[in-house]
N, C-alpha and C positions, 0 to 999 in steps of 0.2 A: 312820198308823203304818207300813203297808207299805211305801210310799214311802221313807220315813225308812231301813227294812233293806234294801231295794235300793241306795239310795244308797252309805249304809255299806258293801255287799258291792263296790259299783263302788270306793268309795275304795281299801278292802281291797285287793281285786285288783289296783289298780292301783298302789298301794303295794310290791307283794312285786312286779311287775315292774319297777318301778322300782330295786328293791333288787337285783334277778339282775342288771339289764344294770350297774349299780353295780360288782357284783362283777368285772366284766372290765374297765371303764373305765380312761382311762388309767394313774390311778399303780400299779395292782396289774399293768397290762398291762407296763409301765417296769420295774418293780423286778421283776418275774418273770421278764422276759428277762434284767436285769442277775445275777440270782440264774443262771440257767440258763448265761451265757456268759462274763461277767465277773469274775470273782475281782478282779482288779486293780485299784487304787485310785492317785487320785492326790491328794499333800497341800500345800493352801496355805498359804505362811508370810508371817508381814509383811509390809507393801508387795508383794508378789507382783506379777510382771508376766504376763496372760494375754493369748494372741494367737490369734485366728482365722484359719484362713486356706484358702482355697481357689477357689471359684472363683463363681457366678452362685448359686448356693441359698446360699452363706457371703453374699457382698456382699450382695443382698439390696436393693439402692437406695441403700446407703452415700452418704452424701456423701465424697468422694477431696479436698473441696476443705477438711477440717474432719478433723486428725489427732489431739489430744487427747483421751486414754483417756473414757471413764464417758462418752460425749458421747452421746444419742440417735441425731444425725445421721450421727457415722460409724462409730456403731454399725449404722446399716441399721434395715431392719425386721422380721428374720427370725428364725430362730432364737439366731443366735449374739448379736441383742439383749435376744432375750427369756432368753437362759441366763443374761447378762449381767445383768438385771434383779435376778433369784434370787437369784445369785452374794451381788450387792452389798446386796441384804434382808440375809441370811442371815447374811453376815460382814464388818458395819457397823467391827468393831473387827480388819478386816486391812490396810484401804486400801488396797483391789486396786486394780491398773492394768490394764483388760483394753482391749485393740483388737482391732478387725476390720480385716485389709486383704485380703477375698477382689477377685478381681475378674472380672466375668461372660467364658464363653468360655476361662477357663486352661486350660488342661492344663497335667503336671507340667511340662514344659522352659519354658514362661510364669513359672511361681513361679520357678524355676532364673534366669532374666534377670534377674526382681527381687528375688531373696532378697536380695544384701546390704543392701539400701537398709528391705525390708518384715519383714522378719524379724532379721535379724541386729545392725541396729545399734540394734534394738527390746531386743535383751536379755533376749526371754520366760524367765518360771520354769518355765510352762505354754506348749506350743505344742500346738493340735489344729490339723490337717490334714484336710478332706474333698476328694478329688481324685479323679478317675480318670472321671467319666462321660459328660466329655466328650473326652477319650483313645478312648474307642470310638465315643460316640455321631458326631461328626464324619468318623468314617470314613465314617459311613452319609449324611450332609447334603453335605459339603464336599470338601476336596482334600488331609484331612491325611489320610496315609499310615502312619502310626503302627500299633506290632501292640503285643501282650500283651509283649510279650520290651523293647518300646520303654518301655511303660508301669515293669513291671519295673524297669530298668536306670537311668530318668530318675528314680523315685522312689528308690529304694538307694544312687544317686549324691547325690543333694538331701538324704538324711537323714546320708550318711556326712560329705558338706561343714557339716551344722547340728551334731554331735557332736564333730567339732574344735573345733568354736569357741566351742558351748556342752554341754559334757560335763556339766552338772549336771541339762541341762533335761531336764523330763516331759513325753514325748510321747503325745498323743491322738488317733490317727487312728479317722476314721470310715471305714464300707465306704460306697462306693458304691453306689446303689439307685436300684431304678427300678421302678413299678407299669404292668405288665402293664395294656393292655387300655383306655388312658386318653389318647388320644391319640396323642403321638408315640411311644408304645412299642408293637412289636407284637412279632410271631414272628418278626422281620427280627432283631432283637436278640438273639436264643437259639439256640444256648447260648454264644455266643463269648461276653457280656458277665458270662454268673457267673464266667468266666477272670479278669475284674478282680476280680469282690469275692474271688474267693478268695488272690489275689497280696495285695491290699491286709491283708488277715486274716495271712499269711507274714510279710508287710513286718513286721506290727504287733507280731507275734511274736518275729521276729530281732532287732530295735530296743528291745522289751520296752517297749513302748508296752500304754497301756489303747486296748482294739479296741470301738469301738459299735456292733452289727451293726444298722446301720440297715436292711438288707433285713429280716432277719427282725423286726424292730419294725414296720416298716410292711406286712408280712404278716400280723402278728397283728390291727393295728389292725383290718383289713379287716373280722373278726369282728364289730366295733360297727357300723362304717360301711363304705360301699363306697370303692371306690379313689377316687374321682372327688373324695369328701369329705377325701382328706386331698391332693391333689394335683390342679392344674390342670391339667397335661398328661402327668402321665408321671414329669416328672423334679422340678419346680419345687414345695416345698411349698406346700397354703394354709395360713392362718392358725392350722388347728386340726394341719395336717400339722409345720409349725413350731414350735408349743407341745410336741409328741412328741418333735420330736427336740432341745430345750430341755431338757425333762425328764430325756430319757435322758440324754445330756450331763452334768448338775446331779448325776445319778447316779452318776456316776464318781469323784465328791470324796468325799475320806472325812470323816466327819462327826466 
């Protein structure tokens, strides 16, 4: 019989921990940032056309060779397939058209070369945008020369050229983000690269775009788990970093 209330107390116990780390896990972590940052909504209507776009965390492995909507393959494997996923559960009776054409390595003046062809003659309802992290981070690796004022001026120019041409469309930009402490992000990156999320936050403002402050989602996440769990190196989500920012995303639709 002792046995039996030891037990009992271990399940007990292990139950009401089970239930606190519950209480921060991800959808309450998701809707309590969107609650704290986001006001703003965006709304799908029939047929809807939604477009991904940006650059190595959007592509995600996409197949480039397989361009028809709702496809797994060129959807990728990342977040913007898995929001895709959601999407198309959820609202069976709007027969969404959603693509991804991020592609690894962009910066903004890269989408700029291909916008008419991946953006524009796509005719999104919905366009989200995550851009900007390799705008800095290549400063640090490579031979682009690019500043804050570049990033600026190449994003402001690319969203004034998409509002000519689609003056109806709802735009989605994510901030750029990047976890501290996890490979290729160190103190070499601070503090010039908050200069982009906080541009990309302006941008998203001036444009009256819905803003997903992926930094601060993926600073909260840290709470449950450490960086390393939601991110392989820094900048690249993993699988459970990708479902987060799927979520958040999915969060933005008004229901």
């Amino acid at each position: 019989m002792p046995q039996k209330t030891n037990s009992n107390r271990r399940n007990f116990i292990r139950n009401v921990s089970l239930g606190s780390l519950a209480a921060i896990t991800l959808p309450s972590l998701v809707s309590g940032t969107a609650k704290e940052v986001q006001a703003k909504k965006i709304t799908l209507k029939k047929n809807a056309v939604v477009l991904f776009q940006g650059d190595s965390i959007t592509d995600s492995g996409r197949k480039k060779d397989q361009s028809t909507p709702n496809n797994a393959g060129s959807l990728g494997n990342g977040y913007a397939f898995l929001a895709a996923a959601t999407l198309l559960k959820q609202f069976p009776d709007l027969n969404l058209q959603i693509f991804n054409k991020g592609i690894s390595g962009n910066k903004v003046y890269q989408l700029a070369e291909r916008w008419e062809e991946d953006c524009l003659k796509i005719q999104p309802d919905v366009l989200s945008i995550l851009i900007g992290v390799n705008d800095f981070w290549h400063t640090l690796t490579g031979n682009y020369k690019g500043t804050i004022k570049t990033y600026q001026d190449d994003f402001t120019a690319l969203l004034d050229r998409t509002k000519q041409k689609l003056p109806a469309v709802q735009l989605v930009i994510g901030e750029p983000f990047a976890v501290i402490g996890v490979k290729a992000v160190d103190e070499k990156w601070y503090p010039a690269f908050n200069d982009y999320r906080a541009a990309a936050k302006e941008i998203a403002t001036k444009y009256d775009a819905v803003f997903i402050p992926y930094q601060t989602i993926f600073d909260k996440a840290q709470k449950i788990a450490p960086g390393s769990y939601w991110t392989g190196d820094g900048v690249h989500p993993s699988i459970a970093g990708a479902e987060l920012m799927a979520a958040s995303w999915v969060e933005t639709v008004k229901k």
